[in-house]
N, C-alpha and C positions, 0 to 999 in steps of 0.2 A: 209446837208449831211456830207460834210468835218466835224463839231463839232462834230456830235456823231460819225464818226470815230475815233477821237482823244478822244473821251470821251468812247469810246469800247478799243481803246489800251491803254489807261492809267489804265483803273480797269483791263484790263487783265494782264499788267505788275504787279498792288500792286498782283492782288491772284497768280503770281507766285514769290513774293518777301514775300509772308505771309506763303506759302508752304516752301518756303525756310528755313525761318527764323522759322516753324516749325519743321523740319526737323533737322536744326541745333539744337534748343533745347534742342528736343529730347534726337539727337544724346550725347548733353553734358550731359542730366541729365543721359544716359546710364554706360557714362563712368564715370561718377559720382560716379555710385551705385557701380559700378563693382569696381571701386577704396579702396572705402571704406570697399566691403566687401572683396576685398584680405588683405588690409591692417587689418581693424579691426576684421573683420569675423572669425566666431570659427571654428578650422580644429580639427579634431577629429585623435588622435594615438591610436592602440593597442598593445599591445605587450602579450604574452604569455606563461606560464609553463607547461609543459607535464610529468607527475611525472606516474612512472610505480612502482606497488606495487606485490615485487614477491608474497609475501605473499598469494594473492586471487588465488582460485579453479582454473579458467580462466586463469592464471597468469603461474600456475604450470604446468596442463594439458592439456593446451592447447583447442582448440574449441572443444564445445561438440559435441557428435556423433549424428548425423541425426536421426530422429524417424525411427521408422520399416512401419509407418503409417502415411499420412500427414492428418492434421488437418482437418475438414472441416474449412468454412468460417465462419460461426455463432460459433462454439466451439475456435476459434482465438480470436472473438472477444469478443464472453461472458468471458475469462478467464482474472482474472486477472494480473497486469503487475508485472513482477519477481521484488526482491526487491534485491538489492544490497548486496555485502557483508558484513560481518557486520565490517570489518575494515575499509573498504571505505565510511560506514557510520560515523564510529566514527570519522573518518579526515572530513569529511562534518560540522559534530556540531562542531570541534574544529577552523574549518576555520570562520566558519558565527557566533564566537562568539564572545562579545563583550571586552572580555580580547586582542585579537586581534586587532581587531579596535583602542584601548587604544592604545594599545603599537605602529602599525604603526602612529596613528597622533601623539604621543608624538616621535617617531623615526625622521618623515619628515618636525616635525612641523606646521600639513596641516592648524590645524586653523588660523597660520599666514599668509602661502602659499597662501590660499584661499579667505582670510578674512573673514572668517565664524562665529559665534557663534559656541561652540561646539557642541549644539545637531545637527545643520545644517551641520556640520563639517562631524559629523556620518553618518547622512542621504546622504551626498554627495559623501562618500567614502564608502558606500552599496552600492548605485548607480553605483559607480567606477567599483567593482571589484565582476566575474563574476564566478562561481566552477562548473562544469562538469564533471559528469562520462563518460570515457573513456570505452563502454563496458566492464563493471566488470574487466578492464583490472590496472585501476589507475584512475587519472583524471586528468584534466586543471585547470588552473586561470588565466583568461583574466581579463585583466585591460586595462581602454577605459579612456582614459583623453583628455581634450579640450584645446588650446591653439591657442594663436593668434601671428600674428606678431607685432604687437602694440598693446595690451591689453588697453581696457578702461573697465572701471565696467562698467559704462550702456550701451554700446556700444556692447561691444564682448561678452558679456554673462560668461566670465570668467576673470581671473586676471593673468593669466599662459601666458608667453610666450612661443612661438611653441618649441622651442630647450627643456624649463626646459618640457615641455610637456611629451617630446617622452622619456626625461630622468627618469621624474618622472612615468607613466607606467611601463615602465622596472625596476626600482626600487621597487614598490609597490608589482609587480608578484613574486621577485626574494622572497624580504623580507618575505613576506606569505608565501611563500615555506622553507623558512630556519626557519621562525619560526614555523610553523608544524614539520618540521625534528627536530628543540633541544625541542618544546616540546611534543611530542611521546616519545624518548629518552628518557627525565628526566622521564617520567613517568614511562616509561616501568622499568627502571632501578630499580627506584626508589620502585615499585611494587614487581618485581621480590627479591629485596635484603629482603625489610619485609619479605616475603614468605618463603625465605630462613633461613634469624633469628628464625623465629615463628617454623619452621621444627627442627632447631638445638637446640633450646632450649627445645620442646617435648622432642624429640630423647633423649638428653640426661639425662630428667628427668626418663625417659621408662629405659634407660640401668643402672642408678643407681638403682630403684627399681629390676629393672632384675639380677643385682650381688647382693643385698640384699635379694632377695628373694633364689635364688644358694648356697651362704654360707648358709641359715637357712636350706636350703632342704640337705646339704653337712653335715652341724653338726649334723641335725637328724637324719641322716643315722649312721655317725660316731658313735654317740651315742648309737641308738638302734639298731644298726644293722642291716637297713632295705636296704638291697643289692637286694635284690630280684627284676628287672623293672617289673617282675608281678605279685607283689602280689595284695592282694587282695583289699585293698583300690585303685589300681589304677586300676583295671575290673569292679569294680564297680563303680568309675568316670568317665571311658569311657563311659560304659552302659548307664549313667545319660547323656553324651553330646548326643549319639547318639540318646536316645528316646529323648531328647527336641530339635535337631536338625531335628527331622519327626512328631514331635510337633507343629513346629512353621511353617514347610512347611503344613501340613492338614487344619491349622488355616486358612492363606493365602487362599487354596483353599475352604473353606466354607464361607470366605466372599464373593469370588468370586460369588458359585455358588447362594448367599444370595440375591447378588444384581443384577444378570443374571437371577433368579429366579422370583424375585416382577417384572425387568421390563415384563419378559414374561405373569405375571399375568393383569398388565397394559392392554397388548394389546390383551388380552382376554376379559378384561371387554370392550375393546372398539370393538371388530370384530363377527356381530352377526354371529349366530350357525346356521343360515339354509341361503339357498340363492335360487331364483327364475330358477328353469331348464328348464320350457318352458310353454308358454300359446298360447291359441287358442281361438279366433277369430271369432263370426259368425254376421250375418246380423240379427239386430232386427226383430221378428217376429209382430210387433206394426205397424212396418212401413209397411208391406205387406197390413193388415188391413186397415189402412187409407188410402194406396195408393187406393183399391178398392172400398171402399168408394169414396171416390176422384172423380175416376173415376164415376163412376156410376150418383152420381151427378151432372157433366159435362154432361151426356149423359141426366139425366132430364133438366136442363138446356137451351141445345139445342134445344130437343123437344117443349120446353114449348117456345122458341123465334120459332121457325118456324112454331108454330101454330099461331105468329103472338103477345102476349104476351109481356107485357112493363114490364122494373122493378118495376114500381108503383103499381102492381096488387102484392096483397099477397101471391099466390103459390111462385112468381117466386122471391120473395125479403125472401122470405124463403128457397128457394133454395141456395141463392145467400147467406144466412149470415151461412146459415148451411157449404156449400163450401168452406169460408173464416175462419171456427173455424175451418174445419180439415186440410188446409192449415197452419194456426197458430199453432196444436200442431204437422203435420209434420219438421215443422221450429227448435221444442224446444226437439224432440224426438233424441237422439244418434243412429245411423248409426249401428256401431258396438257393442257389447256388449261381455262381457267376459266368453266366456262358459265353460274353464277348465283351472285350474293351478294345476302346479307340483311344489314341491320344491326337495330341494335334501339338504344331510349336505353341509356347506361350508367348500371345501376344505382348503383356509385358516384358519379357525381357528381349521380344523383335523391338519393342521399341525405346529400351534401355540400350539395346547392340547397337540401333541405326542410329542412336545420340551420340554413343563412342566412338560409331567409326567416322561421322561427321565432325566431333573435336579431334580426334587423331589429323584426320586431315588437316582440317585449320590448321591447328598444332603446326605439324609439318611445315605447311608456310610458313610460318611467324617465324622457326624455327632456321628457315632460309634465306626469310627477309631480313631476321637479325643479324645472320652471316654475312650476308649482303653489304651492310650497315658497316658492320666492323671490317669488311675489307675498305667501303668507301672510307670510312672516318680514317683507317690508317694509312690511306690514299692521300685525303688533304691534308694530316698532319706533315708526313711526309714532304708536301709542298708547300707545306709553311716551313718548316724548319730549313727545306732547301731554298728560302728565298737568303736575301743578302742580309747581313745582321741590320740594317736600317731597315728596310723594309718590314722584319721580321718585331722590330720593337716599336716601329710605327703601328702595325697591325696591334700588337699585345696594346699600346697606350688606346687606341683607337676602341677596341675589344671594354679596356678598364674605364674607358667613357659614358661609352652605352652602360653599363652595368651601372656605374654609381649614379651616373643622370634615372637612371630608373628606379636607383631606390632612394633618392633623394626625394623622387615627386613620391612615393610610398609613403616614405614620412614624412613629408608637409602634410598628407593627405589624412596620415592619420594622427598629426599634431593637431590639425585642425577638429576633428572630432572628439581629441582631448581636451582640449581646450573651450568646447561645447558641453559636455562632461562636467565639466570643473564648475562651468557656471553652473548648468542646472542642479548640481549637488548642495548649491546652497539654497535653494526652495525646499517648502516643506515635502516630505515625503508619502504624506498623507494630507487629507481634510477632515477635521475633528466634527462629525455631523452634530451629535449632543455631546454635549462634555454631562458629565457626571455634580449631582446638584445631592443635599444630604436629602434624606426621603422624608415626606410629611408623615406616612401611616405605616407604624410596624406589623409587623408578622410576629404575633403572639403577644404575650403569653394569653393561653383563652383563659382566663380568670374562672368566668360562668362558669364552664364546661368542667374545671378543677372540682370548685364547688359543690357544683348536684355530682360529681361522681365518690367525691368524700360523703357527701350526705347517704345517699345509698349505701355507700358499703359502709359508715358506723352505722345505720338504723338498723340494717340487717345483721351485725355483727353483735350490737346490743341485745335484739330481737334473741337472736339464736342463744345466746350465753344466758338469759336471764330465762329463757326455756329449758334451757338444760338443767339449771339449778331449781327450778320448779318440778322438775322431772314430766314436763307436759312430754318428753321425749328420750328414749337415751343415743345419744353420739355415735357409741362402741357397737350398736346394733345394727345403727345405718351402715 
């Protein structure tokens, strides 16, 4: 009795000196992990730029105005999603392209930063940095970079220490933002000044033919005398602009009605002419027939069993197969049958006809007004050509006046908006609301949480192998 006492408290004392020494373990490989990953562990920075672009609709006028009518829910959802503006588009492509990309790795040096390859270098620094529209308002660029407090390559998943981390996001957001600002800028500048040469250099080929043509029209006059603003070459020059100015507008409307015309012929060949106004419905008069029948034979039937009669006798197996054919053709006869149809014209295509024969008509005019036209216009040419060759080169210079004097003031007019242009392109293209600062608190690594989950799964891992081998259990059986 004393032996296995001493032999029950000696194994109770080793299984709480194996609990222990579990426990401890454990506890060490917890603070192990949690060590390693504060030290090594990737902590994640962002940092951010909020770039406001006066420029956009949204920007100017502020939120639009509430419908008169709210959507349903299926018409929300069928439609589809509004699409940016198109300058906030253009900064989208110019951000996510790879002349950018270029210029920040060769700016921060990331392939060496990183130890990348450069295609890996690119792919890493896509990953990096993140572009959002700010409701049609402007947009973002977040940049998310990983850093440790003692970087190891295989270990921390990055090569970045925590400080250059938080430095290097805020650098990355700032940089992509100033290089969208100088290059929009260069661009726009750069856009606007051609625009502006290409206006001044017209303009001035216009106003030299314009004083060339004035002196000619000034010495002809000098010469012959022709003081009169109306004579007669130039009532019949006007004549001539105004019919081929009502010329060129009739032409316009006969293409129009040409091709308003074939489509409406289209959906004529396709809309038939008559359409169904009503039918009626009665009960087959076949089935009345066979019903009575039917019947009737049911009643021989009967009879011929309560005289006592088997199917095996010939009256009654004759009864019986005559009863089953008019059975079978009640089965295969139609119910109802169609006693009257009406039609009527289809309204649609009365009112596809009265639209054709209404553009036919038009048509036809436009078609006699243009006639019209082209006998008048070869009327006045006519009487211009038969005026006297001075009269007739007075009219042409008089003609080449009007003309270049009108597009002279065109392009002053729109030199002048270039040149408006030109300035504003050198303003900024945006307002940098927050610029981008390195972040005081990262994102990860959670140490604790490493920790108690290392702890748990060695105590339990211990647990279970140190049962195994006591055989408090076997493995192979669970």
């Amino acid at each position: 009795m004393a032996d296995s006492l001493r032999t029950y408290r000696k194994s109770s004392r080793s299984r709480r000196l194996t609990g222990l020494y579990i426990l401890l373990a454990a506890l060490a490989g917890g603070v192990l992990v949690g060590t390693l990953s504060y030290l090594y562990g990737p902590s994640y920075h962002t940092a951010m730029v909020s770039l406001l672009v006066p420029g956009t609709p949204s920007a100017e006028s502020g939120p639009a105005p509430a419908p008169a009518a709210a959507a349903t829910g299926a018409e929300a959802a069928s439609a589809p999603p509004a699409a940016p503006p198109p300058g906030l588009q253009k900064y989208l492509l110019i951000l996510r392209s790879r002349s950018l990309q270029d210029k920040l790795i060769q700016q921060f040096n990331l392939q060496e930063v990183l130890h990348l390859d450069p295609g890996y270098t690119r792919m890493e620094l896509a990953g990096m940095i993140k572009y959002e529209l700010a409701d049609d308002l402007g947009l973002t660029i977040t940049v998310t970079t990983r850093g440790a407090r003692r970087p190891l390559p295989g270990l921390s998943m990055t090569s970045l220490q925590r400080e250059q981390a938080q430095q290097l996001c805020a650098d990355l957001a700032n940089a992509s933002a100033a290089y969208l600002r100088d290059y929009v800028k260069t661009t726009d500048t750069e856009q606007a000044g051609k625009e502006q040469q290409f206006l001044q250099v017209n303009l001035a080929q216009v106003r030299t033919r314009l004083r060339d043509t004035e002196d000619r029209l000034e010495k002809l006059q000098s010469t012959h005398g022709l003081l009169d603003p109306q004579e007669k070459g130039t009532q019949a020059l006007a004549r001539l602009k105004t019919i081929q100015d009502a010329s060129d507008a009739t032409r316009v409307r006969q293409d129009e009605l040409s091709r308003s015309l074939a489509a409406a012929r289209g959906q004529l060949r396709e809309t038939d002419r008559m359409s169904l106004a009503s039918r009626v419905q009665s009960r087959n008069p076949v089935i009345s027939d066979l019903e009575s029948k039917r019947a009737q034979l049911k009643i021989e039937l009967a009879t011929q069993q309560a005289m006592g009669k088997t199917s095996q006798q010939r009256d009654v197996a004759q009864t019986q197969a005559s009863l089953s054919s008019i059975e079978a053709q009640l089965s295969s006869v139609q119910e109802q049958v169609l006693k009257e149809v009406a039609t009527q014209a289809n309204p649609a295509y009365a009112a596809l006809l009265s639209s054709a024969v209404a553009q036919e008509v038009e048509l036809a005019g436009v078609r006699a007004r243009a006639g019209e036209y082209r006998r008048l216009q070869a009327a006045a040419t006519s009487q211009i050509q038969s005026l006297p060759p001075v009269a007739r080169q007075y009219a042409s210079l008089r003609r080449d006046q009007e003309v270049l004097s009108q597009l002279a003031t065109n392009l002053s007019r729109q030199l002048e908006l270039a040149t408006i242009q030109a300035r504003g392109a050198s303003r900024d293209p945006f307002v940098t609301l927050d610029a981008a600062v390195p972040p005081d608190l990262p994102v990860g690594p959670r140490s604790v949480e490493s920790g108690l989950i290392a702890f748990v799964l060695i105590l339990g891992l211990t647990w279970l192998i140190i049962s195994v081998r006591r055989g408090l259990f076997d493995v192979f059986r669970l």
